[in-house]
N, C-alpha and C positions, 0 to 999 in steps of 0.2 A: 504494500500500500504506500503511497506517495503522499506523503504528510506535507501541505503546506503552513504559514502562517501568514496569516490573514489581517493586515493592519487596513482599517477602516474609520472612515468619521460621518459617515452618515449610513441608515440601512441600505441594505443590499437592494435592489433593481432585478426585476427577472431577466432583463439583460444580462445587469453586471452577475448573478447566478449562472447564467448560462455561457459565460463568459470564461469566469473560472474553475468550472467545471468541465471543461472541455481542452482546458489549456493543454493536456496531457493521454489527447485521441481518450482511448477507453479503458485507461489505468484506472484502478480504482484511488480515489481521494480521501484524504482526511485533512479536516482543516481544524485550526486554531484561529479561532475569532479576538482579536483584538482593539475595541472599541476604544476609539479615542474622543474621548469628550471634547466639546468646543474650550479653547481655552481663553486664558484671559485678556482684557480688554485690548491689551496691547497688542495684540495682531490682529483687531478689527480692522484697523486702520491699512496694515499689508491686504487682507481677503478685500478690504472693499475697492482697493487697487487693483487688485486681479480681476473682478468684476470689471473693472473699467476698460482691462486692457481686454477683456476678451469684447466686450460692448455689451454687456448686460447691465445696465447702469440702473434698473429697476434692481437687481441684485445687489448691488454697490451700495443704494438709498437703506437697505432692508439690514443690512450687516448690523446694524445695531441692538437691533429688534430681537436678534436671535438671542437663547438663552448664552449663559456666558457663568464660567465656575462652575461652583457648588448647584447652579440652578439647571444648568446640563445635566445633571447626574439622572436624574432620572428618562428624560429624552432619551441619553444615551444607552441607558440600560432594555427600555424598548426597542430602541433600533438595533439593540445585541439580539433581542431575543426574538425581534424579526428574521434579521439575519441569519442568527441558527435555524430556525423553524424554514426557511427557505433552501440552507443548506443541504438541512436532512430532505426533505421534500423531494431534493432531486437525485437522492440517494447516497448521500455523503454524510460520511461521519462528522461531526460538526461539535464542537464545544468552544468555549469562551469567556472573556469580563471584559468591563471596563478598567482601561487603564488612568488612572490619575496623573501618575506622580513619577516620574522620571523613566516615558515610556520606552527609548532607548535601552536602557539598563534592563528595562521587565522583557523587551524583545531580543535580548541577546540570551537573557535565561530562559524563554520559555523552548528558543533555538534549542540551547545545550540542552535543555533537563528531555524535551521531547525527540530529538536528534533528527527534525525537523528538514526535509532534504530544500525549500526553499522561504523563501519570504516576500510574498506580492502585498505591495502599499497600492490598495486602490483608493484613489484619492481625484479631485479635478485639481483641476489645471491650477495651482503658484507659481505663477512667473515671477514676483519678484524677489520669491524663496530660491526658487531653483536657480534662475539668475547666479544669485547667489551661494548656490549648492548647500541651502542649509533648510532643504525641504526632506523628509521624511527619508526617502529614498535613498537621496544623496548620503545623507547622516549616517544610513542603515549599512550600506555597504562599507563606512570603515569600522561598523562595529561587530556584525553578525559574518558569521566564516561560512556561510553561504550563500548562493547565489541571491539576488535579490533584484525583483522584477518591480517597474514601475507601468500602472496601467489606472487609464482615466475613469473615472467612474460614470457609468450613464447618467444626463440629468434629468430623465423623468426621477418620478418619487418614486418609490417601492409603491408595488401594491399589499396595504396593511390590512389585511382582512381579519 
């Protein structure tokens, strides 16, 4: 079985399921769901930049709006458990949390302790992170001693039924 881990910041997409699901023809999958909550205030200001460079400047006005901290936590604990529930659904083994607090560090041990053969960050588009190679990905690969794939996350919503 081909264990990935799964670093996320909003639910999974039946795209983005059918996405990663496939990445690997018809090996069978197991994932590790790792929720990353919206963080603090100070990278509203980068996200509502990336809205702008992409042209969604309705998205950009909205950045605010979103939950932020401690008020995430729960958002993101639904959007775990969408996720999982979507995962298994297409017949993958699937477990998960939210991560808080020094997500780098909890994704390089869930690598080791699981022996995890990769790690995909589906995430949209920061451009003025990756610009600066200090988006998710970039980060990832000097810490985690394997491969690590970056892929865009569809933007419809998840279907939350």
């Amino acid at each position: 079985m081909f264990t990935s881990v799964l670093m996320i910041e909003k639910p999974l997409s039946s795209v983005d399921v059918e996405f990663v699901t496939t990445l690997h023809g018809d090996e069978e999958m197991s994932f590790i769901v790792l929720m990353q909550p919206r963080g603090d205030q100070a990278v509203v200001l980068l996200r509502a930049i990336d809205d702008v460079a992409l042209g969604e400047l309705r998205e950009a006005v909205k950045e605010g709006e979103e939950p932020e901290g401690r008020a995430a936590e729960l958002p993101a604990q639904e959007g775990l458990d969408h996720s999982l529930r979507v995962l298994r659904e297409a017949g993958c083994d699937a477990v998960g949390q939210v991560v808080e607090d020094h997500p780098l560090d909890k994704l390089k041990a869930v690598v080791e302790e699981a022996g995890a053969d990769e790690v995909i960050v589906l995430t949209k588009p920061h451009y003025v992170e990756e610009f600066f190679h200090r988006d998710w990905a970039s980060r990832a690969r000097h810490k985690v001693g394997v491969p690590v794939l970056k892929l865009f996350a569809h933007n419809d919503e998840p279907d939350t039924e």
